[in-house]
C-alpha atoms as a printed R data frame, in Angstrom:
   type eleno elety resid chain resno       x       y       z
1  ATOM     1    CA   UNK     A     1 -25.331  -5.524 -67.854
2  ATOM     2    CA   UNK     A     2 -24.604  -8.299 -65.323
3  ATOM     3    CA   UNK     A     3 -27.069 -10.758 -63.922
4  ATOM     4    CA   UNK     A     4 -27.662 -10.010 -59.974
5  ATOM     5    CA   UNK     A     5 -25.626 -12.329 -57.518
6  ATOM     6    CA   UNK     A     6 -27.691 -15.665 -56.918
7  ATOM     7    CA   UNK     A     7 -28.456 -15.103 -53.068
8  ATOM     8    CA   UNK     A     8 -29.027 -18.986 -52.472
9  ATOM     9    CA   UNK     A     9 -27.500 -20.532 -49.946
10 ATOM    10    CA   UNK     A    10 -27.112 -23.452 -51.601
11 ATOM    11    CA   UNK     A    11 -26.106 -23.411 -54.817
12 ATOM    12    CA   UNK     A    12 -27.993 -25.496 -58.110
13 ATOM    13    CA   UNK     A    13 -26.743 -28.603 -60.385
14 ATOM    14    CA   UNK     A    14 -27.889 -28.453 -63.797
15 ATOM    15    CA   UNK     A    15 -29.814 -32.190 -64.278
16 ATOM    16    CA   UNK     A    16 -31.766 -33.431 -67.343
17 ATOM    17    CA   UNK     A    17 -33.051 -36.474 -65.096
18 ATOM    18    CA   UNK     A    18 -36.798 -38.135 -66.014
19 ATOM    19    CA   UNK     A    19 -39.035 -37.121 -62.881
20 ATOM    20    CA   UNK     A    20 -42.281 -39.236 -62.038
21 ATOM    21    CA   UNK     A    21 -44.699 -37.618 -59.647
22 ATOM    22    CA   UNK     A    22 -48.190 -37.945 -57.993
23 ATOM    23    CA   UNK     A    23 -50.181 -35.231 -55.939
24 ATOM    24    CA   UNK     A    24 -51.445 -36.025 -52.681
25 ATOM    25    CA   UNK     A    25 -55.160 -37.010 -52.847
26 ATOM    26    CA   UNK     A    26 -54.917 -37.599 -56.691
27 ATOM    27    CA   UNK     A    27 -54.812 -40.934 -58.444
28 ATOM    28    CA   UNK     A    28 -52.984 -39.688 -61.119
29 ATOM    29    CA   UNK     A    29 -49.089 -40.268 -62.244
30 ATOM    30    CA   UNK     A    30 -47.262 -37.397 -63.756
31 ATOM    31    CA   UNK     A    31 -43.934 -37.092 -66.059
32 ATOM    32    CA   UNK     A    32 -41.683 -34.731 -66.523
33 ATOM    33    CA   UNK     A    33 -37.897 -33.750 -66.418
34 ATOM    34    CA   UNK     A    34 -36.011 -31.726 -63.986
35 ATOM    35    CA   UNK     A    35 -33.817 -29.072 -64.850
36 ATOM    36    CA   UNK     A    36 -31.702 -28.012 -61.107
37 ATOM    37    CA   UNK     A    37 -31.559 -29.649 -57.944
38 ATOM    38    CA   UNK     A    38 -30.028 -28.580 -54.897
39 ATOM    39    CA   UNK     A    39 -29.731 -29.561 -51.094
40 ATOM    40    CA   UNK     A    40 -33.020 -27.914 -50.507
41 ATOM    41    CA   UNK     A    41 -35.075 -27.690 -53.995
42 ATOM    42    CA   UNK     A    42 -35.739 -28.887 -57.459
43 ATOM    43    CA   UNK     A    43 -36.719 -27.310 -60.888
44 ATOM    44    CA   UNK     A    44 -38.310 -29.554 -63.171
45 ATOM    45    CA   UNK     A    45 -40.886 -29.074 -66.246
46 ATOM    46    CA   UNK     A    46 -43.850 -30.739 -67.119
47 ATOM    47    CA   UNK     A    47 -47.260 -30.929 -69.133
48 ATOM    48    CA   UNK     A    48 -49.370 -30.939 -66.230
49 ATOM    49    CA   UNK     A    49 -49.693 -28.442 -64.053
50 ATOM    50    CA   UNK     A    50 -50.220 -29.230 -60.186
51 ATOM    51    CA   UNK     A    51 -51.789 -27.119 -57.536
52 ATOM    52    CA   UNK     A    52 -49.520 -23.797 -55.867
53 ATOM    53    CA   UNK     A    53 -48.861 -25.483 -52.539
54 ATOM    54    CA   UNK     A    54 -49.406 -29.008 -52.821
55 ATOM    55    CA   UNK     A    55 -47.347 -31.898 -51.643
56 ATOM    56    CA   UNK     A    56 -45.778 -34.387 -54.386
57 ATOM    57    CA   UNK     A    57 -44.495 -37.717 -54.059
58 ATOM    58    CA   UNK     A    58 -41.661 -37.051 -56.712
59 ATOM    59    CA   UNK     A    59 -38.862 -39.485 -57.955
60 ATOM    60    CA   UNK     A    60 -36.162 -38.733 -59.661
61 ATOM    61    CA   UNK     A    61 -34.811 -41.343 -61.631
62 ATOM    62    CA   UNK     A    62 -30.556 -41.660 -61.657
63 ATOM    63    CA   UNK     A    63 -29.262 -39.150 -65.069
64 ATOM    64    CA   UNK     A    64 -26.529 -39.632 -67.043
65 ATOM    65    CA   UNK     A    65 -23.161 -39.291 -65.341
66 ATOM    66    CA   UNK     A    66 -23.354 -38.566 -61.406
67 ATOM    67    CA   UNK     A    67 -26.355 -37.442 -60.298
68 ATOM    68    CA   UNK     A    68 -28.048 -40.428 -58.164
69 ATOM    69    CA   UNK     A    69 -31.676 -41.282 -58.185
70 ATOM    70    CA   UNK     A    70 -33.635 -39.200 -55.438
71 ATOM    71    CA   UNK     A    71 -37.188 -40.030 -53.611
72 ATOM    72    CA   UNK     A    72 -38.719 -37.773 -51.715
73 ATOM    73    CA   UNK     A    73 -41.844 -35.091 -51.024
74 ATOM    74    CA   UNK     A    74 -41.664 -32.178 -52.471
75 ATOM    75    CA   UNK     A    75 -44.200 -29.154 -51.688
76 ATOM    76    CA   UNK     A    76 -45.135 -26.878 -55.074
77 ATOM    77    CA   UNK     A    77 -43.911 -23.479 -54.283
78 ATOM    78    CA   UNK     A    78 -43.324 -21.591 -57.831
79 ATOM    79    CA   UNK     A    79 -45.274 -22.573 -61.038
80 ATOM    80    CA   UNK     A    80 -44.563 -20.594 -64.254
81 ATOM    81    CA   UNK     A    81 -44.694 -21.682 -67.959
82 ATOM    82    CA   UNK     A    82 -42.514 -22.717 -70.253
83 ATOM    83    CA   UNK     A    83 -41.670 -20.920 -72.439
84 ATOM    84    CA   UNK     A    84 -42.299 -22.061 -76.441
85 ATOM    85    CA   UNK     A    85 -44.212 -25.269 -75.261
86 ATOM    86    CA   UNK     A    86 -47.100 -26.447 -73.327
87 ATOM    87    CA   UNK     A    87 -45.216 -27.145 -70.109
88 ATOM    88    CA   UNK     A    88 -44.845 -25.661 -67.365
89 ATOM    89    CA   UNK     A    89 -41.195 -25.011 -65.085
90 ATOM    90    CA   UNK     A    90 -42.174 -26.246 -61.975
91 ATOM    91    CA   UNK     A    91 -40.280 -25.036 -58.180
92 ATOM    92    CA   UNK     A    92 -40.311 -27.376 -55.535
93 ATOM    93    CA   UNK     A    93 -38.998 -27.577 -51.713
94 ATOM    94    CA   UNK     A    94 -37.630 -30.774 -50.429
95 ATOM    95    CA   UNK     A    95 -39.957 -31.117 -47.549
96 ATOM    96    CA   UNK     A    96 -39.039 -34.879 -46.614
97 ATOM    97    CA   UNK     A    97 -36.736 -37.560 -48.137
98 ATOM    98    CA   UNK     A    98 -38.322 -40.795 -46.780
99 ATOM    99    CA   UNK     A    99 -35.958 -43.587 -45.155
């Protein structure tokens, strides 16, 4: 049986790039690793879990090879765990990518 046809309309990079990330309103900084970007989103997975709609301040630093370093605010729109760990995969739209 074949997977259904991805119905993006833009399509995702594979990344293993270290993400840093704080919630609006919280004090606290966050780690994690993300796992897809594209044009309008990003996958990544981390320990903590932030709040179903929330905005993040989220950078994500330059991987290995030729994926550049990205800044911007992301809003939370998918949270699910990981499987086999205590992380969770974490969906996020590009809402703004400051100057």
């Amino acid at each position: 049986m074949s997977a259904p046809p991805d119905k993006r309309d833009l399509p995702r990079i594979p990344v293993d790039s270290a993400v840093v990330y704080s919630q609006f309103g919280s004090g606290g900084i966050y780690h994690g690793r993300a796992r897809n970007l594209s044009g309008s989103g990003i996958l990544f997975t981390t320990p903590h879990r932030p709040i179903l709609g929330c905005r993040l301040n989220l950078h994500m630093r330059s991987g290995p090879g030729r994926i550049p370093s990205l800044k911007a605010i992301v809003e939370v729109v998918r949270i699910t765990p990981a499987t086999g760990r205590d992380q969770f995969q974490v969906a996020g739209k590009i809402r703004e990518v400051p100057a």
